[in-house]
Legacy VTK file of the C-alpha trace (Angstrom):
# vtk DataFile Version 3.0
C-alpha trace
ASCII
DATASET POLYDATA
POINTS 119 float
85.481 74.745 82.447
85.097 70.954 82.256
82.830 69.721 84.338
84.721 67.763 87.376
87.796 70.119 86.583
88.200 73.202 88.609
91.406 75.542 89.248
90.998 78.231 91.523
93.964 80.720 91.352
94.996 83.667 93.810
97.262 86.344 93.178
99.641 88.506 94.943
101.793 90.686 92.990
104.999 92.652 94.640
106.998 95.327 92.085
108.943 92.550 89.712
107.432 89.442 90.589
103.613 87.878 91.514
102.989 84.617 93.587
100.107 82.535 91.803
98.623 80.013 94.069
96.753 77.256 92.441
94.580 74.971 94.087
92.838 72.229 92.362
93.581 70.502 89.010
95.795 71.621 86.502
95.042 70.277 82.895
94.452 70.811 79.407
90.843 72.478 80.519
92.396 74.608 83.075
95.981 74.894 81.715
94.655 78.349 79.168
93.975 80.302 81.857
97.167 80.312 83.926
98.999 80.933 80.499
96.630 84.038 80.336
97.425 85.131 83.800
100.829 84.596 83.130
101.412 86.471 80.115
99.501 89.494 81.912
101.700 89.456 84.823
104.805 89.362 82.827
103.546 92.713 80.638
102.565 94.408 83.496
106.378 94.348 84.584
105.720 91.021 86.927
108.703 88.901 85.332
109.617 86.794 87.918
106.972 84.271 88.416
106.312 81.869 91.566
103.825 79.298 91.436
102.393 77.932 94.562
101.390 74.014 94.009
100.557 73.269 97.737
97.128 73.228 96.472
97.421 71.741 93.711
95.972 67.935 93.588
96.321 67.072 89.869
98.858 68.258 87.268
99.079 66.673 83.471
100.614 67.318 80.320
98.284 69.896 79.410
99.561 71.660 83.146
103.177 70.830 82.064
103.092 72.640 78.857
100.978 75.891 80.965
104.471 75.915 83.083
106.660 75.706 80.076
104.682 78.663 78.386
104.885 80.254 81.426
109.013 79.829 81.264
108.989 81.258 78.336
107.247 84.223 78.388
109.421 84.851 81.382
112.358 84.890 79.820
114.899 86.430 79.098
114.911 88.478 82.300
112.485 86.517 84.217
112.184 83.257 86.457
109.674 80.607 87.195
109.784 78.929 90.367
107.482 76.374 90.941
107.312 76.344 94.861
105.517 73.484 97.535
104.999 71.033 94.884
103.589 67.719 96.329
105.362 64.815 95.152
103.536 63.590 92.155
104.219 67.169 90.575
108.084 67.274 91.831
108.543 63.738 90.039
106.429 64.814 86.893
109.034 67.450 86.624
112.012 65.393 87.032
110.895 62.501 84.427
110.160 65.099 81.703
113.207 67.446 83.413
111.255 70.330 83.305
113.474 70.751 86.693
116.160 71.548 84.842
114.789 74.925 83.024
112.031 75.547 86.258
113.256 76.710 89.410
111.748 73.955 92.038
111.609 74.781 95.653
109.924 73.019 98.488
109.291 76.498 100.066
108.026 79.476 99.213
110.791 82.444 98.072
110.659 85.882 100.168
108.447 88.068 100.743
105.941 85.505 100.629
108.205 82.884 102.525
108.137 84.346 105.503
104.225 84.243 105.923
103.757 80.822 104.743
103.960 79.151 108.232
106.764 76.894 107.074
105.446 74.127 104.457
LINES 1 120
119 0 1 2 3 4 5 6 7 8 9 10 11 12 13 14 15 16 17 18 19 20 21 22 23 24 25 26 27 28 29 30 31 32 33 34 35 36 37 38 39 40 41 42 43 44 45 46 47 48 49 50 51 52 53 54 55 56 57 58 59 60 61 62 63 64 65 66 67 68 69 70 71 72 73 74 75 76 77 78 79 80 81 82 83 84 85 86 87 88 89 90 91 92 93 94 95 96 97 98 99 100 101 102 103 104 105 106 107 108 109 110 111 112 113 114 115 116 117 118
């Protein structure tokens, strides 16, 4: 990792699907890795994917493109849903439209939804 770059990612995997929470920066450094995770999840029978941005402080091209991999490896039975996305993410996806192939949601979808605490 970069130095001055960091992405911590969490986790939790029901039958079907698997939230990933990232908190940090996602980048062109730290982008690889949640492709990785992603492309795990989806072969271990985890196709639809939710990704938690509540944590997330930065997000570039390089974390565009991770989402868009992401998408695709989901598909064609499989979701993305990128969930609590500040603002700076949610208009990153609506320039590029990203929003229109990505499934964005200002809360978290059940069974984690109901232990967020409300966003």
């Amino acid at each position: 990792m970069e130095q001055g770059t960091s992405l911590a990612v969490e986790v939790e995997a029901v039958p079907g699907a698997a939230l990933i929470r990232l908190t940090g920066e996602l980048d062109a450094s730290t982008a690889p890795r949640l492709e990785q995770l992603g492309a795990e999840l989806v072969a271990a029978g985890h196709s639809d994917l939710v990704i938690d941005c509540d944590g997330l402080s930065f997000c570039d091209s390089g974390g565009l493109h991770a989402l868009l991999v992401l998408h695709a490896g989901a598909e064609p039975d499989g979701t993305v849903t990128v969930a609590r996305a500040r603002d700076s993410v949610e208009r990153l996806l609506a320039v590029t439209r990203l929003d229109a192939y990505l499934t964005v949601s200002p809360h978290l979808p059940e069974p984690w939804g109901s232990t967020s605490g409300g966003a």
